[in-house]
Phi, psi and omega in degrees: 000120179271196194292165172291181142301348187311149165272118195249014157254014157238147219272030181277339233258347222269305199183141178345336189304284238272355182294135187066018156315304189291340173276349175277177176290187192263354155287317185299330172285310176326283185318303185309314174301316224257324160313296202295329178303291185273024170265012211223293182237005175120177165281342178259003180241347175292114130236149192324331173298328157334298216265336183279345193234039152262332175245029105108073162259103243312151179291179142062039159246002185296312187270012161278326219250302209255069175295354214259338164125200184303331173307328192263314210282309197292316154318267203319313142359311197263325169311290184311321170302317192291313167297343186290281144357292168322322161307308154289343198283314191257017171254353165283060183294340193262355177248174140331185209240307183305315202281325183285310173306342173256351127337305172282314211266359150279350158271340174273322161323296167305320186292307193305312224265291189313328185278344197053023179071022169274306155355084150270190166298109164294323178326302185280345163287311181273060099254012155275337186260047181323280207288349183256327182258072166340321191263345173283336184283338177295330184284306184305343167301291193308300212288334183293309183297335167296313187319276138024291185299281201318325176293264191359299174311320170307294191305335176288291191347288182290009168115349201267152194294147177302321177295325179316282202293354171261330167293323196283343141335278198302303164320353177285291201331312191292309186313285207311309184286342173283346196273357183272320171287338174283329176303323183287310204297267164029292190052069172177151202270037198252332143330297209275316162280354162280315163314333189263325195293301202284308239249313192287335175293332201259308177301347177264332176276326169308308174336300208273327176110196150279000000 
């Protein structure tokens, strides 16, 4: 399947995070604009003059809703990422553990494509920006280590042991976001469905036992 037709140069086009942005106030846009800025060019190329005139929000209104500044606007951004991803893992109570990974990776399937592959992880972005923004990287820490927690649970639920079910946790997590940097270098979703493929196999043979 190639890339889509979206329009990627502007940055409602890049990926779902941003659908219904325009109907929230304007802290609430921000914070949203400011996920899709940075799954698109990183934390350190992300600025605020970006983020006000991507989610068309009053100039000079960033330190009322943010006083603490770009530091604050980039957590809560990357919070927002994590939750969007989180949401889904653990509101699919009714599949399998295996049906969830393939799930996320049909939701990332659609961002990459819909994005034309500029669209990456903000999560994993704002934890490369260790050394200048500590505290987006501390979050970003935070939101890997929930995914991670939520795949396992699924995977205890359906029987599998715990230390099993948490290394095989962390290898999704991981497999999926390096197959998303493959998709971008690449520019084809084609990394990411053998990875998904693979990942879903494994969670159904853990399930089933030796």
């Amino acid at each position: 399947m190639g890339s889509g037709s979206a329009d990627s140069s502007s940055p409602s086009a890049s990926a779902p995070v941003t659908a219904g942005a325009a109907a929230r106030g304007p802290r609430e846009r921000m914070v949203i604009h400011a996920a899709d800025l940075i799954g698109r060019d990183g934390v350190a190329a992300t600025s605020i003059g970006d983020v006000i005139a991507a989610s068309s929000a009053p100039r000079g209104s960033i330190y009322h809703h943010f006083p603490q500044g770009k530091t604050q606007l980039m957590v809560e951004a990357v919070r927002y990422a994590g939750d969007f991803i989180a949401t889904r893992i653990g509101s699919l109570h009714s599949h399998t553990a295996a049906e969830a990974v393939a799930d996320i990776g049909g939701l990332w399937r659609r961002m990459l494509i819909n994005s034309d592959y500029e669209y990456g992880c903000p999560v994993l972005a704002g934890g490369l920006a260790r050394r200048a923004e500590p505290e987006v990287a501390a979050v970003a820490d935070e939101v890997l280590t929930q995914w991670a927690e939520l795949v396992s649970a699924r995977l205890v639920v359906e029987g599998v042991d715990h230390g099993r079910a948490g290394s095989l946790a962390n290898l999704i997590i991981a497999a999926i976001e390096g197959a998303v940097g493959l998709c971008q270098t690449r520019r084809t979703v084609e990394p990411l469905d053998k990875v998904i493929a693979e990942l879903s196999a494994l969670c159904e043979a853990a399930v089933v036992g030796p």
